[in-house]
Every structure is written in C-alpha cells, then in structure tokens.
TORTIFI-901017 format. One record per atom (N, C-alpha, C): atom name; x, y, z. Coordinates in steps of 0.02 Angstrom, whole numbers, padded with zeros to 5 digits. Layout:
N
R|atomo|c1|c2|c3
R|CA|X|Y|Z;
...
END
This chain:
182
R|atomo|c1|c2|c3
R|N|-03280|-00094|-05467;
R|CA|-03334|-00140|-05448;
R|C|-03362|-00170|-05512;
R|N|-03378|-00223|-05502;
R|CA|-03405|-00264|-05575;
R|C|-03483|-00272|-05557;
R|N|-03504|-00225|-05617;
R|CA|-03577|-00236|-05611;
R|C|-03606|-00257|-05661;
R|N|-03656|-00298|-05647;
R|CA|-03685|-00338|-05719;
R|C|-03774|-00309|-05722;
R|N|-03804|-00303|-05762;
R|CA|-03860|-00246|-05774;
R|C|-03888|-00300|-05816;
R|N|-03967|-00311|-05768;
R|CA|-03988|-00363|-05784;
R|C|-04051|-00334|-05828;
R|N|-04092|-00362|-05889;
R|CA|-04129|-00356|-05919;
R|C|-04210|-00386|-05915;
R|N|-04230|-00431|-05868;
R|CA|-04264|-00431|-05858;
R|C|-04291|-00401|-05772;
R|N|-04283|-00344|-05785;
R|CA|-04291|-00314|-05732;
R|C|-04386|-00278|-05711;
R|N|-04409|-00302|-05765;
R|CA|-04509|-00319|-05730;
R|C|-04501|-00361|-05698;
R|N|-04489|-00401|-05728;
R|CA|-04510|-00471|-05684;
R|C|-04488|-00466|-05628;
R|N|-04434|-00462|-05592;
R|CA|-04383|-00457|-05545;
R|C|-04428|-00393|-05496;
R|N|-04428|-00347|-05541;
R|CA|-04448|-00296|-05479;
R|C|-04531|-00308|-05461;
R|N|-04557|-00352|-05507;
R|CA|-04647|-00371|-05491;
R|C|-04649|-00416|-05440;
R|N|-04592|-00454|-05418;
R|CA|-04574|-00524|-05387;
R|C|-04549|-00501|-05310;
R|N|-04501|-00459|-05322;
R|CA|-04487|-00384|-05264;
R|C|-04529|-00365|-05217;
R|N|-04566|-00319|-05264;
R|CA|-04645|-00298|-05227;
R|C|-04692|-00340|-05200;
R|N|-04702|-00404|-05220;
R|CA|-04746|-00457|-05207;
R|C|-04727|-00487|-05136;
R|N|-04670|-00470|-05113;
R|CA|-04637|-00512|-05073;
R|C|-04613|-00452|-05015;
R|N|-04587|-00406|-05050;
R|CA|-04566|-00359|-04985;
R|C|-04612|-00301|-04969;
R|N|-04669|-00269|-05019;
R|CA|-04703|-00199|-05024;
R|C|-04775|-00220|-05006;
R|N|-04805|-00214|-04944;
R|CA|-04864|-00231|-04933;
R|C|-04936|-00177|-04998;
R|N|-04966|-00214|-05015;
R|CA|-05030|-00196|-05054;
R|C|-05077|-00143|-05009;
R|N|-05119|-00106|-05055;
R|CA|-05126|-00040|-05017;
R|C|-05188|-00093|-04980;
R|N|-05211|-00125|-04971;
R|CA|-05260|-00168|-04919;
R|C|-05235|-00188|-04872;
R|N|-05159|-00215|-04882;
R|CA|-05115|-00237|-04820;
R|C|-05105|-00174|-04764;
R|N|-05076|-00125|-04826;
R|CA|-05050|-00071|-04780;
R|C|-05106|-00030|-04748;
R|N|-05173|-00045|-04766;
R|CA|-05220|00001|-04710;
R|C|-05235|-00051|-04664;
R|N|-05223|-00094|-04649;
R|CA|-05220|-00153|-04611;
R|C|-05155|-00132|-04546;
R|N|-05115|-00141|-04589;
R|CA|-05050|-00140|-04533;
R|C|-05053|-00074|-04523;
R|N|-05054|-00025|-04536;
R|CA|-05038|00053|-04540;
R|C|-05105|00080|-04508;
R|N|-05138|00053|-04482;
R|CA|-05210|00103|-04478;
R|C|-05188|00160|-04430;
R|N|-05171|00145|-04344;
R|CA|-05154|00178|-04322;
R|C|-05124|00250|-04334;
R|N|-05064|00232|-04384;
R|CA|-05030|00286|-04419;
R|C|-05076|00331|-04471;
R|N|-05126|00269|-04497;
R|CA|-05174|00315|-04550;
R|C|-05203|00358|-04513;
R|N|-05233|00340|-04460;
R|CA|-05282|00388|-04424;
R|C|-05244|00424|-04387;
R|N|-05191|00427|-04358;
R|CA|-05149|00477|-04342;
R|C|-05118|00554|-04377;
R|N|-05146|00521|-04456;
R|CA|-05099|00556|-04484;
R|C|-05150|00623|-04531;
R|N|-05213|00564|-04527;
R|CA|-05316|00612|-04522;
R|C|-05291|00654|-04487;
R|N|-05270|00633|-04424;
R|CA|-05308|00696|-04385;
R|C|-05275|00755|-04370;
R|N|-05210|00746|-04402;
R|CA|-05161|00809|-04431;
R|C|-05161|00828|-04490;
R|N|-05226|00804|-04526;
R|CA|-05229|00852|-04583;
R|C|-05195|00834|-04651;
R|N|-05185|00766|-04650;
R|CA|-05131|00729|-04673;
R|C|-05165|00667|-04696;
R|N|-05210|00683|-04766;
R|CA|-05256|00614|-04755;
R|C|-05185|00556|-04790;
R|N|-05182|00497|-04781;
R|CA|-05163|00436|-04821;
R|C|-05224|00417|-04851;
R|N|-05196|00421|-04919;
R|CA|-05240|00394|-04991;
R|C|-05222|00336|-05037;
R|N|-05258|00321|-05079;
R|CA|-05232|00284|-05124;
R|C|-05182|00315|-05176;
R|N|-05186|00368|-05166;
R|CA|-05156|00435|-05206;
R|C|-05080|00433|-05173;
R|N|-05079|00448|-05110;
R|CA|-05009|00443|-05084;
R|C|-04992|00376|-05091;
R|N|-05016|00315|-05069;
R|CA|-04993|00269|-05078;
R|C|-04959|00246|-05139;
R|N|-04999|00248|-05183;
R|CA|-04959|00258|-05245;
R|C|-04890|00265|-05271;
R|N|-04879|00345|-05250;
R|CA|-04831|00380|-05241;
R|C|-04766|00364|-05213;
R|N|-04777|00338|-05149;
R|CA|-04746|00329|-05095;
R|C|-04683|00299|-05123;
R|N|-04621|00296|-05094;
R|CA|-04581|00257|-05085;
R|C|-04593|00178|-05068;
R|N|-04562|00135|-05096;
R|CA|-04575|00051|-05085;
R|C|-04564|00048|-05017;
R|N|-04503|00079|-04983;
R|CA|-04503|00070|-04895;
R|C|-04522|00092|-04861;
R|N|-04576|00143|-04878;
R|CA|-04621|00171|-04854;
R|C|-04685|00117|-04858;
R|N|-04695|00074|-04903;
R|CA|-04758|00039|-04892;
R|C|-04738|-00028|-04882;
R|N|-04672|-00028|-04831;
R|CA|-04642|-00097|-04835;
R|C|-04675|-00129|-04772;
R|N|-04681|-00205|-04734;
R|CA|-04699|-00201|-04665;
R|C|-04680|-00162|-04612;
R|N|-04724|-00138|-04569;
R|CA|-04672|-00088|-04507;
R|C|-04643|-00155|-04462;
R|N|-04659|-00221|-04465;
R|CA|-04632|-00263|-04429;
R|C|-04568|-00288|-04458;
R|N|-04527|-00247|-04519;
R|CA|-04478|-00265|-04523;
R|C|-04421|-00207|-04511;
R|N|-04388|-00239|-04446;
R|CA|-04345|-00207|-04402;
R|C|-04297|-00142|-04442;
R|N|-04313|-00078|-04420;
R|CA|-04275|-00014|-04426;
R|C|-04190|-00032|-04407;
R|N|-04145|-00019|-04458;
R|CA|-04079|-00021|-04434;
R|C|-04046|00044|-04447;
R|N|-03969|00028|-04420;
R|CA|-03925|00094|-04422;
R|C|-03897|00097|-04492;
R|N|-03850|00114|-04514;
R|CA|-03811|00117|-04595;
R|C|-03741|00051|-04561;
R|N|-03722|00063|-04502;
R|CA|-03684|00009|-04462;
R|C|-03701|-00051|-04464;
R|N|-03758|-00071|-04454;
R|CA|-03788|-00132|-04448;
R|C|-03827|-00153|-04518;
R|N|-03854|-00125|-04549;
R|CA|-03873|-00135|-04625;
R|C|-03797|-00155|-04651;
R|N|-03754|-00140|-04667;
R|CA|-03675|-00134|-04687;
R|C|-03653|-00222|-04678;
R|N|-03666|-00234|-04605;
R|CA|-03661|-00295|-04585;
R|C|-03705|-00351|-04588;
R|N|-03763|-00319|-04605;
R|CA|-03799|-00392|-04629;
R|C|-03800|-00393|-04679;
R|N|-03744|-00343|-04747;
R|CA|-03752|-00368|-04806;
R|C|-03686|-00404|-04819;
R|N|-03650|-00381|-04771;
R|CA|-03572|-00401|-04758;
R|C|-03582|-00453|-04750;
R|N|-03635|-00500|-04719;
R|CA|-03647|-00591|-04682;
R|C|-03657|-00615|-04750;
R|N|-03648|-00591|-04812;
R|CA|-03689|-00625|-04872;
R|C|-03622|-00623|-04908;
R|N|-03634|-00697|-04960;
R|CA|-03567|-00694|-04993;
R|C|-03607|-00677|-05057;
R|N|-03546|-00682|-05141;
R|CA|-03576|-00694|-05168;
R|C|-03618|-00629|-05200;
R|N|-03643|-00651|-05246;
R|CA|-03693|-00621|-05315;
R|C|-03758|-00592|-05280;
R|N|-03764|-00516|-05251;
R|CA|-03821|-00494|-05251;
R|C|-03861|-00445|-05300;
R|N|-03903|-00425|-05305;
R|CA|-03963|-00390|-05335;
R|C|-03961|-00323|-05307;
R|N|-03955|-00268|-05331;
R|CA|-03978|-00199|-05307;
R|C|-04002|-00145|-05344;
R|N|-04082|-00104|-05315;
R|CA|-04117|-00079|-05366;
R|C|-04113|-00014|-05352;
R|N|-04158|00024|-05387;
R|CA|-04152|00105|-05374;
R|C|-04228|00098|-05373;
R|N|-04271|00163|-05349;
R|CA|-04323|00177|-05324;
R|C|-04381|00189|-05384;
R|N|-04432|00170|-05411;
R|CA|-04463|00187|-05453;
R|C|-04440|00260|-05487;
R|N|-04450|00268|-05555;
R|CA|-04418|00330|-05575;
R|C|-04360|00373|-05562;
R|N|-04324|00349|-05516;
R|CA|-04262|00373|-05501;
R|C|-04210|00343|-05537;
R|N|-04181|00401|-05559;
R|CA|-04118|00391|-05601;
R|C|-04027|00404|-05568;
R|N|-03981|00378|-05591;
R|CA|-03911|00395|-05577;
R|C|-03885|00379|-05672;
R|N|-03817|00402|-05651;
R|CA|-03771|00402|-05710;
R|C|-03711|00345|-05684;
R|N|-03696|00300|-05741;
R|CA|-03636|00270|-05744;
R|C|-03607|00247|-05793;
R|N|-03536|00269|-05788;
R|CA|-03511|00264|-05854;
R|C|-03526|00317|-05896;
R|N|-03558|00360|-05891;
R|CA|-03590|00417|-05928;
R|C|-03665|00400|-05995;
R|N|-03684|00339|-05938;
R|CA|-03731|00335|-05963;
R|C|-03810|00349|-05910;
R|N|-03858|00372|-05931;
R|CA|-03921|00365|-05878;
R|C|-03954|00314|-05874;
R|N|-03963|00290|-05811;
R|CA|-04032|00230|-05781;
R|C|-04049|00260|-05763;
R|N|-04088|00223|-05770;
R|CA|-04174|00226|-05752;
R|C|-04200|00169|-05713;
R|N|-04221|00147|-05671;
R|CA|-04250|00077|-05622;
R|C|-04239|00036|-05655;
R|N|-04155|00035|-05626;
R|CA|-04122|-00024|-05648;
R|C|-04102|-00062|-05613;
R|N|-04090|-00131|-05632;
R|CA|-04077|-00200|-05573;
R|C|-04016|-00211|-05591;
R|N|-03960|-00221|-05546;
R|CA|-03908|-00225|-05562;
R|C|-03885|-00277|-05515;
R|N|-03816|-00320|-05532;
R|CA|-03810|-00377|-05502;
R|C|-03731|-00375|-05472;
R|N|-03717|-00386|-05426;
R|CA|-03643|-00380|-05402;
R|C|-03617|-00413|-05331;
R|N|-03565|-00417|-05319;
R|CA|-03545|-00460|-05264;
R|C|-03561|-00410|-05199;
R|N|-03583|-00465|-05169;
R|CA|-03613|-00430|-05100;
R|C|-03568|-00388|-05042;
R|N|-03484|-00402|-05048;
R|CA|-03445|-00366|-05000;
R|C|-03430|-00307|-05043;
R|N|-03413|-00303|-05115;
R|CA|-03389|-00254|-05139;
R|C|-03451|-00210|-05158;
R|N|-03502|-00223|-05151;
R|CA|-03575|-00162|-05150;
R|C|-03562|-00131|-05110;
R|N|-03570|-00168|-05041;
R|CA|-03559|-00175|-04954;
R|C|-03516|-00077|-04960;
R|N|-03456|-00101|-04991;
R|CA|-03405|-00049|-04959;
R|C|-03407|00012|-05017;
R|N|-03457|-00018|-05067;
R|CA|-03462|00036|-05120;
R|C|-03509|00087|-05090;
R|N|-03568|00060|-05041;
R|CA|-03631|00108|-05017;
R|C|-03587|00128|-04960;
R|N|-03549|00116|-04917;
R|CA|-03526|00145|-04880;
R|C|-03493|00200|-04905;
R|N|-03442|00169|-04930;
R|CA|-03414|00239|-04964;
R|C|-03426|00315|-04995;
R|N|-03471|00300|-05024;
R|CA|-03523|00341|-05072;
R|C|-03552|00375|-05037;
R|N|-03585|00356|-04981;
R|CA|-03654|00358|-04937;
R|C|-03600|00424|-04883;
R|N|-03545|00401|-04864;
R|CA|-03510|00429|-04810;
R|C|-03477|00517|-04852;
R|N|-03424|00494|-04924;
R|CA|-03409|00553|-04957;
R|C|-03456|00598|-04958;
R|N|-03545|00581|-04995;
R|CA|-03563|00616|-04998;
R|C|-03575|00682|-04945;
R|N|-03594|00660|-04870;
R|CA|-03576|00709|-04811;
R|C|-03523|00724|-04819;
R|N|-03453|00708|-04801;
R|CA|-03377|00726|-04812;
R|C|-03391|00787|-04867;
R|N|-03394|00755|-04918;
R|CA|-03387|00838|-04983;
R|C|-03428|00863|-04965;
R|N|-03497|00869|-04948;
R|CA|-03539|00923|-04924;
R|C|-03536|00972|-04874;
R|N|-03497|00969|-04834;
R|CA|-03452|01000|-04783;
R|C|-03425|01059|-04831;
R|N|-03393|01036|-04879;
R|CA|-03335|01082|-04927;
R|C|-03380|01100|-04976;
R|N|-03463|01086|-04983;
R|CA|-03496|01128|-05030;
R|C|-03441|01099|-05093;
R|N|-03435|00998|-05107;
R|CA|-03428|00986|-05161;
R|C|-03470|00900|-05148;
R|N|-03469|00862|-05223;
R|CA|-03500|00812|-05224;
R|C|-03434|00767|-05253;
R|N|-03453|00706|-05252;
R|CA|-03420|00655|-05275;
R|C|-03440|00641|-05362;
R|N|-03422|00646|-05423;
R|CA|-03420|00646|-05465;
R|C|-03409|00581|-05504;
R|N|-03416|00541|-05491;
R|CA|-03386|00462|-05485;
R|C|-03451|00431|-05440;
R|N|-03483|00455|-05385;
R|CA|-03551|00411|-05372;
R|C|-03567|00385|-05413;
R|N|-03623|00344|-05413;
R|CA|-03669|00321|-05464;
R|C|-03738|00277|-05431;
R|N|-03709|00268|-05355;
R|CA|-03767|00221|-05313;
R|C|-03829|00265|-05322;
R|N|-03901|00250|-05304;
R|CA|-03929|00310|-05308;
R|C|-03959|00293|-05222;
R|N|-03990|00363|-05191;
R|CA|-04009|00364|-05127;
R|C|-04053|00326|-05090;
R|N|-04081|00293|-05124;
R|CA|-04137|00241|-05114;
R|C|-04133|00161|-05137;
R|N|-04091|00125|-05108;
R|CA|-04038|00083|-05130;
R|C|-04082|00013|-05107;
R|N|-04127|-00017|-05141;
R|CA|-04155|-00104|-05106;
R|C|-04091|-00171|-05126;
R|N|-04058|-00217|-05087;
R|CA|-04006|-00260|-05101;
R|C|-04049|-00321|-05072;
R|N|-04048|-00372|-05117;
R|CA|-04072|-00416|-05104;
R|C|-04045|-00498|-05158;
R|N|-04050|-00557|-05150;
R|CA|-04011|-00603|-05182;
R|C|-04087|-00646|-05227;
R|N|-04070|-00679|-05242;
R|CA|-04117|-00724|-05302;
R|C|-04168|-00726|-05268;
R|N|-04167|-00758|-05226;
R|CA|-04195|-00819|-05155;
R|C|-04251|-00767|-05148;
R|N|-04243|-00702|-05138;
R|CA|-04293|-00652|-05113;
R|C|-04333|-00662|-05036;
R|N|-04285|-00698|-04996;
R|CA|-04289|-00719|-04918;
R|C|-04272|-00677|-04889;
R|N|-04210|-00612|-04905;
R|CA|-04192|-00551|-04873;
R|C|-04198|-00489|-04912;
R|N|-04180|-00435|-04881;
R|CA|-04189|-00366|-04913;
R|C|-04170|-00319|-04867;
R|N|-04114|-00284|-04905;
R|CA|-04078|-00234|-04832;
R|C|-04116|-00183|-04896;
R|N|-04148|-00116|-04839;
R|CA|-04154|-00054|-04881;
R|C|-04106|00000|-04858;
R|N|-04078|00021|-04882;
R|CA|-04035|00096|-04887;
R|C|-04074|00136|-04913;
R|N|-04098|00206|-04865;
R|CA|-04145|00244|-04902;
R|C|-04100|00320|-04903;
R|N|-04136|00354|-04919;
R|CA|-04103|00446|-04917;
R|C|-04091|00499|-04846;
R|N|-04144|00433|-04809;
R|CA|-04167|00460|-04747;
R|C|-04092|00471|-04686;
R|N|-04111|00509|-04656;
R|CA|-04063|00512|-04599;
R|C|-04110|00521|-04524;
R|N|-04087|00492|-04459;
R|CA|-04154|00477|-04407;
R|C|-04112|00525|-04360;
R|N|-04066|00573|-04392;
R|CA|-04055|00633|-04348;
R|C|-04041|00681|-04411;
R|N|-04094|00706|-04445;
R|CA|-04093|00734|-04477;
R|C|-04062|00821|-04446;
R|N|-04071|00820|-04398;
R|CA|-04090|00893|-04367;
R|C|-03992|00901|-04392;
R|N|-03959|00852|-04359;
R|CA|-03883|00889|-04367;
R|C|-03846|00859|-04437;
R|N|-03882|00855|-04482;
R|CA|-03869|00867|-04544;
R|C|-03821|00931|-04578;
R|N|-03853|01004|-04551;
R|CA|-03808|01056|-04574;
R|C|-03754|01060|-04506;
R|N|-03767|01038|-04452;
R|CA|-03710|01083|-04390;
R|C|-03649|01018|-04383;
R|N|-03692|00949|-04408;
R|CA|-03636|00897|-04388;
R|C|-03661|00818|-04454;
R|N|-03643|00845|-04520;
R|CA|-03651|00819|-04588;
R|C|-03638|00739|-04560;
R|N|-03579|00725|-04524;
R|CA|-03551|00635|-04511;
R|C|-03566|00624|-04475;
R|N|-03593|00646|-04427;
R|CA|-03645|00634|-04363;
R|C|-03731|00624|-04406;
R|N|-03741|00630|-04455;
R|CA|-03812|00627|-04456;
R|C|-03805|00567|-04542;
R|N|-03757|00556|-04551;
R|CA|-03711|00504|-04608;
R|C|-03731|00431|-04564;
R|N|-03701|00443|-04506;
R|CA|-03704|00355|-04483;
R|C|-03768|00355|-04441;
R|N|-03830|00419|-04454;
R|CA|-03885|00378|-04422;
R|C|-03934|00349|-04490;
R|N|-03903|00359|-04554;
R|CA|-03932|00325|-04603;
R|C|-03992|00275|-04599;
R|N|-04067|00296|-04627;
R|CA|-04100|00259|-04600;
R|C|-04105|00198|-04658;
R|N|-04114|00142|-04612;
R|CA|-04124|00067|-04664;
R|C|-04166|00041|-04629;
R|N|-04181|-00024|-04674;
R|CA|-04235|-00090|-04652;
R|C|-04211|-00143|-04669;
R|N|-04221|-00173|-04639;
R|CA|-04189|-00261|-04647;
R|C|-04245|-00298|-04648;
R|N|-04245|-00327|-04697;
R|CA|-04341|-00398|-04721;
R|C|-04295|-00450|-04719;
R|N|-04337|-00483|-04672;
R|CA|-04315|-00567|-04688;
R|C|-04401|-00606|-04682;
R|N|-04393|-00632|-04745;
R|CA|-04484|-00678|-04744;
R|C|-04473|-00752|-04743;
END
C-alpha cells in the first residue's frame, strides 16, 4: 500500500474536528437525554469526560451508525486520494517506526481492503491466541478526503460484543462505524 504521511497534520485534524466533532455546548444540546440518562446511573457526563472521550463518541448521533459491510462500501464509492487518522494519542508502528496522531494519505480502494483485512485477521489470529505482525492500521480509524463533506469512522467497537470470545468472526463483521456526510 502506498502511503504518504502528511505534515501538516494540526491544521488538518483542527479542520476535522470543526466539521465532524460536535463542541462540548453542541454535545449537551444534542446528547442531553443521554446526559441525563447517564446522571441517573451514576454516570455523571462532564467536561472532564468529554474531553477525554473519543472524537466518535462526541461526533453527531444524527450521523447514521453502520456495519464494517457497509462502511467498506461507502469508502469503496470513493475513488482516488483519501486521508486517514488515528485517535488522539494513539499510536501504531510502521515500517518499524512509531506514530503518533498521524494523518496519512492513500488511495481509497486499497485502504478499503487494507482495513478489511487487518480488521478481519485480527479476530482470525485471535482464535489461535496469535496477532498479525505486519498490522499497522490502528483501531480507531477516521477516513475522510480534502473536501471534508464525508467521514466513514472505523472504531474498536464491536455491537455484538457479547460473542467476541464464543464466536471472534461473528462479532468482526458487527464492527461498529459512522458515516458523516455535511
């Protein structure tokens, strides 16, 4: 895969957030329900968690929940030179080197079948209690093009977590994502 590792990656990821990560004013706005849901289990939401949080965690909830199937394919509809980031402070290795929240730039079908791949082995070897040694995607994957009009998220999440240990590729393709279009 040819990846190009872009250097102005503030700007890019300030431009990101501005556009896809609602502000902690937005998100007690859109989220209240959930805020106060989440009071009254003991579970306050703060500016503290917010913070914290994952970017697709404070992304709109009005932008539609997908499968790892259907995320796959709306990055598959894209030709061409996309953008893909890793999660604040989260790191991977490539090449035997470490990133760090890095923006990296690459053609949109051959990402496409790189997160699949990656995303799928890693269940496959976990079965056999081994990993893929050659990964390098990291689990929290935002893909998005210049334009900043779309944004598929690939997150760590799985929305059948439960058969994770009894059925690893059964809980692989409920991969949770988000698809932004503004």
């Amino acid at each position: 895969m040819n990846i190009k590792f872009l250097d102005n990656t503030k700007e890019i990821k300030e431009a990101f957030i501005n556009c896809f990560v609602m502000s902690w004013d937005e998100f007690q706005v859109k989220q209240k329900d959930w805020i106060a849901k989440m009071a009254e289990s003991n579970y306050p939401i703060t500016i503290d968690w917010y913070e914290k949080a994952y970017m697709w965690d404070k992304m709109n909830p009005d932008f539609p929940n997908a499968s790892m199937e259907v995320a796959l394919a709306f990055l598959k509809e894209h030709s061409g030179p996309v953008y893909f980031m890793t999660e604040k402070g989260e790191d991977t290795y490539y090449q035997g080197k470490k990133l760090v929240d890095f923006i990296a730039e690459a053609d949109a079908h051959t990402l496409a079948a790189r997160i699949e791949q990656e995303w799928y082995d890693s269940y496959r070897l976990a079965e056999q209690n081994m990993y893929d040694a050659g990964a390098f995607l990291p689990e929290d994957l935002y893909v998005f093009d210049a334009s900043m009009k779309w944004c598929v998220v690939f997150t760590h999440e799985t929305t059948d977590w439960e058969s994770e240990i009894d059925n690893p590729m059964k809980a692989a393709q409920t991969r949770y994502c988000i698809i932004c279009k503004v």
